[in-house]
C-alpha positions in Angstrom: -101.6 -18.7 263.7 -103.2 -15.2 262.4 -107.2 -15.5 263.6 -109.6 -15.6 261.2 -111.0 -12.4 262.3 -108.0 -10.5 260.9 -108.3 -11.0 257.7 -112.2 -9.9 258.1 -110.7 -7.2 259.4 -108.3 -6.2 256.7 -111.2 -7.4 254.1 -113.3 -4.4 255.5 -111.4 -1.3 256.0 -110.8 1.2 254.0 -107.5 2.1 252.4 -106.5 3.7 255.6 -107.4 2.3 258.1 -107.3 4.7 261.1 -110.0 4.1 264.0 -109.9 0.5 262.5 -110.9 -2.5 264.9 -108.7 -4.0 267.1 -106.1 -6.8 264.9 -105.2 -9.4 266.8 -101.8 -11.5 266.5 -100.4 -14.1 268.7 -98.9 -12.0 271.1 -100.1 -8.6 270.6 -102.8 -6.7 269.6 -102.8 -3.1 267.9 -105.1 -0.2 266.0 -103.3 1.4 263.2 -103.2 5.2 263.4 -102.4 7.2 260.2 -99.5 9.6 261.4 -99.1 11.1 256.9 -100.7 9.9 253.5 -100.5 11.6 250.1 -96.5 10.4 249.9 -95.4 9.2 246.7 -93.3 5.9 247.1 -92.4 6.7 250.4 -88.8 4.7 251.5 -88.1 5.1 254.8 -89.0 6.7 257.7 -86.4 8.1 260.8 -88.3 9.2 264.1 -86.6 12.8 265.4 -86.5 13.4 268.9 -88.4 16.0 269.0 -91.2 13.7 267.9 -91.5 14.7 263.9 -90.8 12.2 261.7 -88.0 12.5 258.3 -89.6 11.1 255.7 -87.9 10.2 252.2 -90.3 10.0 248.6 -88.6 8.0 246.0 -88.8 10.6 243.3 -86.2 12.3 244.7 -87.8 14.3 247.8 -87.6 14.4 251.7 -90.4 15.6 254.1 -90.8 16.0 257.8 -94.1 15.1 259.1 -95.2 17.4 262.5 -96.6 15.5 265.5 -99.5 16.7 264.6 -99.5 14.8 260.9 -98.3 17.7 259.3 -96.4 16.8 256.1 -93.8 19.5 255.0 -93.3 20.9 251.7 -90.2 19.1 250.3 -87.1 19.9 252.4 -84.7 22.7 250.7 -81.3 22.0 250.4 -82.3 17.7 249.7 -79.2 16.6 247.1 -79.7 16.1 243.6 -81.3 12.6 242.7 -81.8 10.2 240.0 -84.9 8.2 240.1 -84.6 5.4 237.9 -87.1 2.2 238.4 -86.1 1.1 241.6 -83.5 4.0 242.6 -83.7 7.3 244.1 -84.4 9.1 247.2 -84.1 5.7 249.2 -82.9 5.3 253.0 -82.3 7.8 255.8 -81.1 7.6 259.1 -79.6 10.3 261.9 -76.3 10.4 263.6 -76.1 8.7 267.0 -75.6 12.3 268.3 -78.2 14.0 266.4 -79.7 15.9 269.4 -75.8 17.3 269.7 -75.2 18.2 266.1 -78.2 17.7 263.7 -76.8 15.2 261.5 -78.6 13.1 258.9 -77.3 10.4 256.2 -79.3 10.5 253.1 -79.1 7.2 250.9 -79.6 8.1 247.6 -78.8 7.6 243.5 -76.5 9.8 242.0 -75.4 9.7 238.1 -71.6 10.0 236.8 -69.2 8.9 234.2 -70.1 5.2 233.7 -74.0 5.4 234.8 -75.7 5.4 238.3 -74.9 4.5 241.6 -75.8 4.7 245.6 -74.5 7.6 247.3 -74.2 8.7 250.9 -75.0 12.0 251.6 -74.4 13.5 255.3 -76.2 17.1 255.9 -77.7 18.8 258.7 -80.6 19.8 259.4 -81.8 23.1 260.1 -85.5 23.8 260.7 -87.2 22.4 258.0 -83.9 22.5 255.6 -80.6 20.9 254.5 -77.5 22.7 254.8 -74.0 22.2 254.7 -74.4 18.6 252.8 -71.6 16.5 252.0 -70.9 13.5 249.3 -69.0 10.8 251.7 -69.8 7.4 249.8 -70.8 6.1 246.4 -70.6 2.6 245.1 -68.1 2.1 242.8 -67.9 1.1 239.8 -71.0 2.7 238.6 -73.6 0.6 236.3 -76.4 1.2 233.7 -78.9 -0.1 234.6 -82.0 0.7 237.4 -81.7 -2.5 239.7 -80.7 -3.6 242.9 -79.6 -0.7 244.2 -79.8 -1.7 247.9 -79.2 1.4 249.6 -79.8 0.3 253.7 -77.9 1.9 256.4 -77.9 1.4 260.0 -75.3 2.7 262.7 -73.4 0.5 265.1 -72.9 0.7 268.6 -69.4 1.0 267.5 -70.0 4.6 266.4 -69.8 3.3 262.8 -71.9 3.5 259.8 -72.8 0.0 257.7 -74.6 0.3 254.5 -75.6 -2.4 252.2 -75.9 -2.4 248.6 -77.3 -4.6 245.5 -75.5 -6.6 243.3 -77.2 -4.5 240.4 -78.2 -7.3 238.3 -75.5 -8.6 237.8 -74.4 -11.3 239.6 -70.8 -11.5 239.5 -70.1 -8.3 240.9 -71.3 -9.7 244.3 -68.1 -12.0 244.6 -65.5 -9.5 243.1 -63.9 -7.8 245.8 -62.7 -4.8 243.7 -66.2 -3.5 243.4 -68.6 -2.1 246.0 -71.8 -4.0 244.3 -73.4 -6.1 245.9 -71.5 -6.0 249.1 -72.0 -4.2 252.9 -69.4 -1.5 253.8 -68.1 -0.1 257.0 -67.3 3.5 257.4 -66.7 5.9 260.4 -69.1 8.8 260.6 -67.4 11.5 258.4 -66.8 8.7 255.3 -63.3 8.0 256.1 -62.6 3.7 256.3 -61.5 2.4 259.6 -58.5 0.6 260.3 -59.7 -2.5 261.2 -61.6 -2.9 258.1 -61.0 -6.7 257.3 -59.7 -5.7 253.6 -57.6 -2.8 254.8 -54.1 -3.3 252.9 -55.5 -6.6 251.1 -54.4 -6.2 247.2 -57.2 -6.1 244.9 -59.8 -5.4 247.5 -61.6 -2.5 248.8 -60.9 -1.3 252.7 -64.6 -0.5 253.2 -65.6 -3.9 252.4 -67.4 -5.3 255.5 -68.9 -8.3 254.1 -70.2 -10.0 250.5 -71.9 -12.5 248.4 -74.7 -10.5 248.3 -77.8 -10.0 246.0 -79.9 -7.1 246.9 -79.9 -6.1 250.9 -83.3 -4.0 251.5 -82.9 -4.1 255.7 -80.3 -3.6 257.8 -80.3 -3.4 261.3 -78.4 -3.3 264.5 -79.5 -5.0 267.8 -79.2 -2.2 270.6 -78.5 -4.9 273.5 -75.5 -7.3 271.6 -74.4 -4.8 268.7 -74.8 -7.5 266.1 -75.3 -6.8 263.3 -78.5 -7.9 260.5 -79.9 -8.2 257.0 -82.2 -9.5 255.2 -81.6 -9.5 251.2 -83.9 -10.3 247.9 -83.5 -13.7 246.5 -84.0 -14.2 242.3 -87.2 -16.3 242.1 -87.1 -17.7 245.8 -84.5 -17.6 247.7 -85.1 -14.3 249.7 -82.8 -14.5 253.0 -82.0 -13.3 256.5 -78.2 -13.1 258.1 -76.0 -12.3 260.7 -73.5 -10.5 259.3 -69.8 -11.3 260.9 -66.4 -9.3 260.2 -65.0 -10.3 256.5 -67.6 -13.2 255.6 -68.8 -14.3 252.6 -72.4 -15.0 252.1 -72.2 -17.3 249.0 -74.1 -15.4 246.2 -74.4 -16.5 243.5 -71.8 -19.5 244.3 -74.9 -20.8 247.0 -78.8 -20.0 246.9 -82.1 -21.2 247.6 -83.2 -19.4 244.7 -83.9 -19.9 240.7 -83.5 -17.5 238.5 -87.1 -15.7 237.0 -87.6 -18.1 233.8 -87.6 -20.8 236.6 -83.9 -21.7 235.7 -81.3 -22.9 238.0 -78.6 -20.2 238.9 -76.2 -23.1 241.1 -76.8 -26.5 242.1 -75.2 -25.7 245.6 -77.2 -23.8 248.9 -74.6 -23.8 251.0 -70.4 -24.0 250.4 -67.6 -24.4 252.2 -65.9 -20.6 253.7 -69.5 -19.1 252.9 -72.3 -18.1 255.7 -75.9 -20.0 255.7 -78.3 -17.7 256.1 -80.6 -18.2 259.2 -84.0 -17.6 257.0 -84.9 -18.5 253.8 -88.3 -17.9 251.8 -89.4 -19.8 249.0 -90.1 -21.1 246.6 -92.1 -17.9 246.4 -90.7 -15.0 247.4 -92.1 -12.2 249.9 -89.6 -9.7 248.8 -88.8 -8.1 252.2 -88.0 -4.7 252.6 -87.9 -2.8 255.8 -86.2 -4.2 259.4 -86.5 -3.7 262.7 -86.0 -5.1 266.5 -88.5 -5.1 268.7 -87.7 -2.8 272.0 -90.0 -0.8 274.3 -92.8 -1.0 276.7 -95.7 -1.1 273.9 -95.7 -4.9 272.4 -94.3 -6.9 275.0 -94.8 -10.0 273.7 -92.9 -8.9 271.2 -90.1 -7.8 272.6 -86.4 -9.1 270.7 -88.0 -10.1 268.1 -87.5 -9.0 264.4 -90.2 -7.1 262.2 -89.6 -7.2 258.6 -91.7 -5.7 256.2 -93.2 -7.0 252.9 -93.7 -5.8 249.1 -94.8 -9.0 247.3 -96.1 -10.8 250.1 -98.1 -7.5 251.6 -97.5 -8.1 255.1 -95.3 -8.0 258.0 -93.6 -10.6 259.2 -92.4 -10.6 263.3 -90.1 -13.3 264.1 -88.8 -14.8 266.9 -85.4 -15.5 267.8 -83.3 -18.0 270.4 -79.5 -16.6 270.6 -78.9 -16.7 266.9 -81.4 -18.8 265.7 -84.8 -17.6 264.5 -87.3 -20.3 265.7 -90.2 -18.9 264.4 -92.4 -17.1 262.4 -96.1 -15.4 262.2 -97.1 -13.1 259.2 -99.4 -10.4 260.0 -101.8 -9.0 257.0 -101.0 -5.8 256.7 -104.8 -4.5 254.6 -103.2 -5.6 251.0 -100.5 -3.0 251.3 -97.3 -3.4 249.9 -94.5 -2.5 253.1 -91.7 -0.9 252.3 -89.9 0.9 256.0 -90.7 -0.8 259.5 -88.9 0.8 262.3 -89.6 1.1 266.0 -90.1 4.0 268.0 -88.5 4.3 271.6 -91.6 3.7 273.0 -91.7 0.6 271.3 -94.9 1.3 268.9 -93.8 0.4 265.2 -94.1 2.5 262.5 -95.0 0.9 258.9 -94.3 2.9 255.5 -96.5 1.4 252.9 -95.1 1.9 249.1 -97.6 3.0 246.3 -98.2 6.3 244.6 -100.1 7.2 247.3 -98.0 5.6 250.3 -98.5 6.8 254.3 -97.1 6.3 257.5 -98.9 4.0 259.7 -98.2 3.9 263.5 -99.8 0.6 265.0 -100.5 1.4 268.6 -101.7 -1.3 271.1 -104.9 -2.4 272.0 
């Protein structure tokens, strides 16, 4: 368990809490350091190697911060963006090359004929600009309304890129393999689909289809030793999951779920089916709304090493657990100093970077003890 003397600690500091006393967890101890503040619903966070930090803002913009906490005007050349409630500038990660050719993948929402809809966006970057940007991916069919957008990538040891999207709000679409909601796709670095797609040449279904049945991924991840590949997804009331994605599975919603819909109604009297994947986590009955992923690698948390971060909104903490093969055996939630967590990601190093989400959102870097 979380000592008593963390939560003293979060009780006294101040909104940031650089300097702060050391926080003590099971198997690690850290001091946050405040790397950029002043961000307005910061997303998501991509380290460069160079040491900067790419930085994505909600309303539409994209930052570098310097190593010296420098935070960059917004980044020239940054594609057009609609921010709608929970869409728009959302997830960003580089090319597995990006020393070699500059590459970044920009998640974002885009509007068209029909409404709104998550779009991948590849550019390079130059300096401290865009250029040559290019449209590869959007989620079709496109829907009116502003939820569940997903918008998570991560690339694969493979060479390929996986991104996960929301159902939308509305729940159907996540079973229909004709549409794009609610599902996670798999496509090679320059957009085009792969050939061993599991719904290449299927009728009725989309070749960058990956896997489905779900609600509203907000992590993806990859691990860098076995190439698996992971998510964690937004339950209704409830409900709110981890899984281990495999090739062409199905992962039940809304046919299966641990969750109720808001008005505390039932959605399906079934949590697991036949031909559909069990998630390996659930949360509930209340839900912690995760958002954010990340393995543990590096020198700097040893006793943390393997194991999973994921980050908070509702529940305002992180959560690292710990994992046997493909089990996750257990859990411990830190307090993260009332802050709702959006982005966790780790650094090579193995220090974890934390992207807390308000109006005035920053970058933490918790170093250890």
């Amino acid at each position: 368990m979380i000592r008593g003397a963390v939560l003293a600690v979060a009780a006294s500091l101040a909104a940031y809490p650089a300097g702060a006393e050391v926080v003590r967890t099971e198997r690690a101890a850290f001091r946050v350091t405040v790397l950029a503040q002043g961000l307005e619903h910061p997303w998501a966070v991509a380290p460069l190697p160079d040491g900067r930090l790419i930085v994505t803002e909600r309303p539409g913009r994209v930052r570098l911060v310097g190593a010296d906490g420098r935070l960059s005007p917004p980044l020239p050349g940054t594609p057009a963006t609609v921010a709608n409630r929970q869409g728009g500038m959302l997830d960003v990660v580089l090319h597995p090359r990006f020393a070699e050719n500059g590459l970044v993948y920009l998640c974002h929402v885009t509007e068209g004929e029909g409404g709104t809809s998550s779009t991948i966006t590849r550019l390079r970057l130059e300096g401290e600009r865009f250029t040559a940007p290019e449209a590869i991916f959007s989620v079709t069919p496109r829907v009116r309304n502003g939820f569940h957008f997903g918008c998570r990538m991560a690339f694969g040891l493979d060479g390929m890129l996986y991104a996960g999207f929301g159902d939308r709000f509305q729940m159907e679409r996540a079973q229909d393999l004709a549409d794009l909601n609610g599902k996670i796709i798999r496509l090679a670095d320059d957009g085009s689909i792969p050939r061993d797609n599991p719904f290449v040449g299927r009728a009725g279904a989309r070749p960058e289809i990956w896997s489905y049945g779900h609600r509203n991924i907000q992590g993806l991840l990859v691990d860098p030793e076995t190439g698996a590949l992971w998510s964690h997804e937004h339950g209704p009331q409830g409900g709110d999951e981890v899984n281990l994605i495999r090739r062409g599975a199905n992962y039940g919603w809304p046919r299966a779920t641990h969750g109720v819909n808001y008005d505390g109604s039932v959605i399906t009297e079934h949590r697991s089916l036949p031909g559909m994947e069990d998630p390996l986590k659930v949360w509930g009955p209340t839900s912690i709304a995760p958002s954010g992923f990340a393995v543990v690698t590096g020198a700097a948390f040893p006793g943390w090493r393997g194991d999973l971060l994921v980050g908070a909104l509702r529940a305002r903490a992180l959560f690292r657990l710990t994992r046997e093969g493909e089990r996750i055996v257990a859990e411990e939630r830190i307090p993260m100093f009332g802050e709702r967590i959006r982005d966790v990601r780790v650094l090579p190093d193995g220090r974890v970077l934390v992207v807390t989400d308000s109006r005035d959102g920053a970058i933490w870097r918790l170093d250890p003890a």
